[in-house]
N, C-alpha and C positions, 0 to 999 in steps of 0.2 A: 460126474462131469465127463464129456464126451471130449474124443481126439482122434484125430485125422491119419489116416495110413495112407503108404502109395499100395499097388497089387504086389510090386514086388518086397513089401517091408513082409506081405505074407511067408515068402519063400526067404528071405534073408531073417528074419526076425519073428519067425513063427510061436517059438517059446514065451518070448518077450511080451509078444501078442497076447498071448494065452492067460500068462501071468497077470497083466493088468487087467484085464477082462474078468479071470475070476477074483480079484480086488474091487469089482464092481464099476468097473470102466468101461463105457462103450465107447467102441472103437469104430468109426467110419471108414469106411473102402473109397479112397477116391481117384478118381483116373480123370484126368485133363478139367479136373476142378468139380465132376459132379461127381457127388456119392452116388457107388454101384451097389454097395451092400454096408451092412454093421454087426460088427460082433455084440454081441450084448451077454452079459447073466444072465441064466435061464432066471424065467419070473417064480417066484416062489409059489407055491400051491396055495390057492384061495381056501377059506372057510378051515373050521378045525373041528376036531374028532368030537363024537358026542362025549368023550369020557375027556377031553382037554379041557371041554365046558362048563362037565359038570364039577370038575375039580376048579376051574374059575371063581363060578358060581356058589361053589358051596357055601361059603360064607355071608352071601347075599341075605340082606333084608327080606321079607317074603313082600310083596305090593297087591294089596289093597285095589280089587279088581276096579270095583265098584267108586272109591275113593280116588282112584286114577282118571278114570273117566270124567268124574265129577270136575277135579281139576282142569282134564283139558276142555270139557263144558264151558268153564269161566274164563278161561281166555283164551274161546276161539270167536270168529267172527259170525253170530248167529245171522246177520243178513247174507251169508252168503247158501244158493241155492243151485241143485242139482237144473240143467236148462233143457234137461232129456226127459224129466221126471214127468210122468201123466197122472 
């Protein structure tokens, strides 16, 4: 959930600032009522390591290449067709 700062809550309440921020609050900069900037939590790293996935994984089902397909075969909509195709 976001919340509003003036410029000076930066220089008065910079700690304060920080702390919420890294609690996962972002924090809007507003000066005569427009947002100038926002503090935010850095966004976490996308995607995970090949060895976090294969430890996911390991205990997975193995899937039925063949038998997969088959499936999405039966209910996808065979009227539908590529309009580029020659």
């Amino acid at each position: 959930m976001g919340s509003e700062a003036q410029p000076r809550d930066l220089r008065n309440n910079y700690g304060d600032l920080l702390r919420r921020v890294q609690a996962g609050e972002t924090v809007d900069i507003v000066r005569d009522g427009v947002a100038i900037a926002s503090l935010t939590p850095p966004r976490l790293p996308r995607g995970a390591s090949r060895e976090r996935l294969v430890e996911v994984f390991a205990g997975a089902d193995h899937i039925d290449r063949d038998a997969f397909f088959a499936d999405l075969d039966a209910v996808s909509d065979s009227s539908l067709r590529d309009p580029y195709a020659t």
